[in-house]
C-alpha positions in Angstrom: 30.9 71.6 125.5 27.4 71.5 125.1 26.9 73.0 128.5 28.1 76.9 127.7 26.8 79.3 125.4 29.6 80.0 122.4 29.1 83.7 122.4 32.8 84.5 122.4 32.9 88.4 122.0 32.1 91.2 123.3 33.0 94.1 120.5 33.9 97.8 121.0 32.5 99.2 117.9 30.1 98.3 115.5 29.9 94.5 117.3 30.4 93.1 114.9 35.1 70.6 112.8 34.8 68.2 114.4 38.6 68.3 115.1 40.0 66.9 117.9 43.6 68.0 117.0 45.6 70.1 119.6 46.2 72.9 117.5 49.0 75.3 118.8 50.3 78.8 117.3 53.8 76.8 116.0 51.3 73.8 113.9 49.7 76.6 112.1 53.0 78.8 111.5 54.9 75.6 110.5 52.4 74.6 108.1 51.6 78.5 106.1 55.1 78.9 106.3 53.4 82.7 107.1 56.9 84.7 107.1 56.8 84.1 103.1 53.2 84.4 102.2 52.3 88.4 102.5 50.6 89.8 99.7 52.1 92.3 98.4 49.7 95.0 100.0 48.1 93.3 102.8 44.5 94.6 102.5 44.4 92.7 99.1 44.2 89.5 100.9 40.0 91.6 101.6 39.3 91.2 97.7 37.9 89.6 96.5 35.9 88.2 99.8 37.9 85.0 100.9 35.7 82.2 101.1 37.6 79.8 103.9 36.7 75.9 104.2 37.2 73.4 106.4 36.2 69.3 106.5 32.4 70.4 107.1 32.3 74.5 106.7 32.0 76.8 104.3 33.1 80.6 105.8 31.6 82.9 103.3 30.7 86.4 102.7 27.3 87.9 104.5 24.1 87.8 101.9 21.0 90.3 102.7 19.2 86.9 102.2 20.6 86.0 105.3 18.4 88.5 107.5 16.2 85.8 109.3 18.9 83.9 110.5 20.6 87.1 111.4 17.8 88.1 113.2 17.6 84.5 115.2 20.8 84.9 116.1 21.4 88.2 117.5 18.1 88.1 118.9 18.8 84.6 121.4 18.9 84.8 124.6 21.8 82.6 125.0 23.7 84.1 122.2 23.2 87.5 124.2 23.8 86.6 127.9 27.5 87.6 127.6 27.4 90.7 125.1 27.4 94.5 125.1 24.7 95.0 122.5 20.9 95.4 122.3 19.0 92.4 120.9 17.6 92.3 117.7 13.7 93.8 117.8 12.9 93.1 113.9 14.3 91.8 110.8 14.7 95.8 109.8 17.1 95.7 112.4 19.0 92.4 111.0 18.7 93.9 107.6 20.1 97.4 109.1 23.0 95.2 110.5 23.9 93.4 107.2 24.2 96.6 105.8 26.7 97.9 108.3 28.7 94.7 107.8 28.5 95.7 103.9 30.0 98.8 104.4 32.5 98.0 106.4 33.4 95.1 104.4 33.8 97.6 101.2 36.2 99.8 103.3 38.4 97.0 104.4 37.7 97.3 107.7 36.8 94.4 108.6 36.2 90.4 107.4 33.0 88.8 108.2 31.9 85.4 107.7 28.8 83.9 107.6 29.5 80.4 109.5 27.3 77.7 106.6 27.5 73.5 106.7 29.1 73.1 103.2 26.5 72.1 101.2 23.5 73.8 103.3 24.6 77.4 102.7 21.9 78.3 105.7 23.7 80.8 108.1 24.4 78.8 111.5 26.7 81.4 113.2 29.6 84.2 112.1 32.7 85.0 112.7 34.7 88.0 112.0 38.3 89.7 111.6 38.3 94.2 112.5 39.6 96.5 114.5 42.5 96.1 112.5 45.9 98.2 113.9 47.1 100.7 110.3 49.6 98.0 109.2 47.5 95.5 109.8 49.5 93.5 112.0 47.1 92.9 114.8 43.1 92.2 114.8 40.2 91.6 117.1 38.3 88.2 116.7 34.7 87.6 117.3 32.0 84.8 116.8 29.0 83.4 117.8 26.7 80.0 117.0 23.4 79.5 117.2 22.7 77.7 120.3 21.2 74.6 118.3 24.9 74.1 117.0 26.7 74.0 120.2 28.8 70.7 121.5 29.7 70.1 117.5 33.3 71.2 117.2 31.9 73.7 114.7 33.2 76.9 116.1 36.4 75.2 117.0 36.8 74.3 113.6 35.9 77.8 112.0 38.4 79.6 114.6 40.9 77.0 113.5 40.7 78.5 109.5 40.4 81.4 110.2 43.4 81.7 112.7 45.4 80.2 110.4 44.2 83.1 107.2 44.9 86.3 109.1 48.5 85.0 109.8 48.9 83.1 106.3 47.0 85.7 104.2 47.3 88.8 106.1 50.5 88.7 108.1 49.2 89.1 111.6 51.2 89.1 114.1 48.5 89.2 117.2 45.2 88.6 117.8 43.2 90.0 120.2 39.9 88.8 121.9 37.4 90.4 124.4 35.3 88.3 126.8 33.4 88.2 129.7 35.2 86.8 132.6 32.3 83.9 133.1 31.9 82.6 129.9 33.7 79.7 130.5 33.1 78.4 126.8 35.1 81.0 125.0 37.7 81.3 127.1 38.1 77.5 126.7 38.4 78.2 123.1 40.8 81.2 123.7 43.0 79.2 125.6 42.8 75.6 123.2 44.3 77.8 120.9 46.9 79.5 123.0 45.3 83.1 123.6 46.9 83.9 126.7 45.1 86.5 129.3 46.7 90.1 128.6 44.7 92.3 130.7 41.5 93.2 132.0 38.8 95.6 130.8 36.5 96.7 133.2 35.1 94.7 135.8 34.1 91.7 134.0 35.7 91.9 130.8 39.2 90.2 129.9 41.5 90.5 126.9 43.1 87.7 125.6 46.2 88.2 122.9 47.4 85.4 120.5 50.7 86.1 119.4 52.6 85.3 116.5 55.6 83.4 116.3 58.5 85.8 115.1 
């Protein structure tokens, strides 16, 4: 694992734990029991922020005092070699990004989580919830991990949680994930937690779809 770069996504519009359990789509269905845990109105499952942990994360809301680490991670080279998007040039551009997230954040268009160690509440990696459909029944997922992180089960573990809060909390009934056809470490994580290849998207680009039990 510590061999591939854990830059799963490559996004279409504003780009955006240690577990060695076999999680499948019918463990985490079984255990939210998600048929019976809509909110009312879905988007209220956006407000206030949801805060997700795990045995050794904390997923929480993006800070503006989180621009350096921002800034190292969408300006790495390895965190870069499979996405769509121009690096990071200053911490005006982290800070410009934050902002985006911000605002998107306050329109409900999308949930984005700064990846922390519980207790260190330093920004590692993030991971991220948007392109959601008008009834919110299907999303687009998205992370990345700074490369120093890589080979620790952490991403693993925050896909896991938050997996399991868009179909608990939200009701989703898909998932959706873009990658480039040779990074071999996302789609390993696609496919541990049964994403199945839908289509392709361009030359290099695939589209994975995780789909609900109904």
């Amino acid at each position: 694992m510590a061999l591939w770069p854990l830059n799963l996504i490559i996004v279409r519009t504003f780009i955006l734990g240690h577990s060695t359990r076999p999680w499948s789509l019918a463990a985490i269905v079984t255990s939210y029991n998600i048929h019976q845990v809509y909110p009312t109105t879905i988007r209220d499952s956006f407000t206030p922020f949801p805060v997700l942990r795990t045995e050794r994360l904390t997923l929480r809301q993006l800070l503006h005092s989180d621009d350096k680490e921002i800034f190292a991670l969408r300006s790495d080279a390895i965190v870069n070699k499979y996405l769509d998007r121009k690096p990071c040039k200053s911490i005006d551009d982290a800070r410009d990004f934050i902002g985006v997230i911000g605002n998107s954040i306050e329109k409900k268009e999308s949930i984005y989580w700064a990846i922390t160690l519980t207790g260190a509440d330093k920004l590692i990696g993030t991971i991220c919830l948007y392109g959601f459909s008008g009834d919110c029944s299907t999303a687009e997922i998205g992370f990345e991990l700074l490369p120093h992180y890589h080979g620790n089960g952490i991403m693993q573990e925050a896909v896991a949680t938050v997996i399991e809060f868009g179909l608990a909390s939200i009701g989703l009934k898909s998932i959706e994930a873009y990658t480039h056809c040779e990074n071999l470490g996302s789609l390993r994580i696609l496919e541990k937690f049964n994403f199945k290849q839908n289509r392709n998207d361009g030359d290099n680009l695939l589209v994975y779809k995780l789909r609900a039990i109904s």
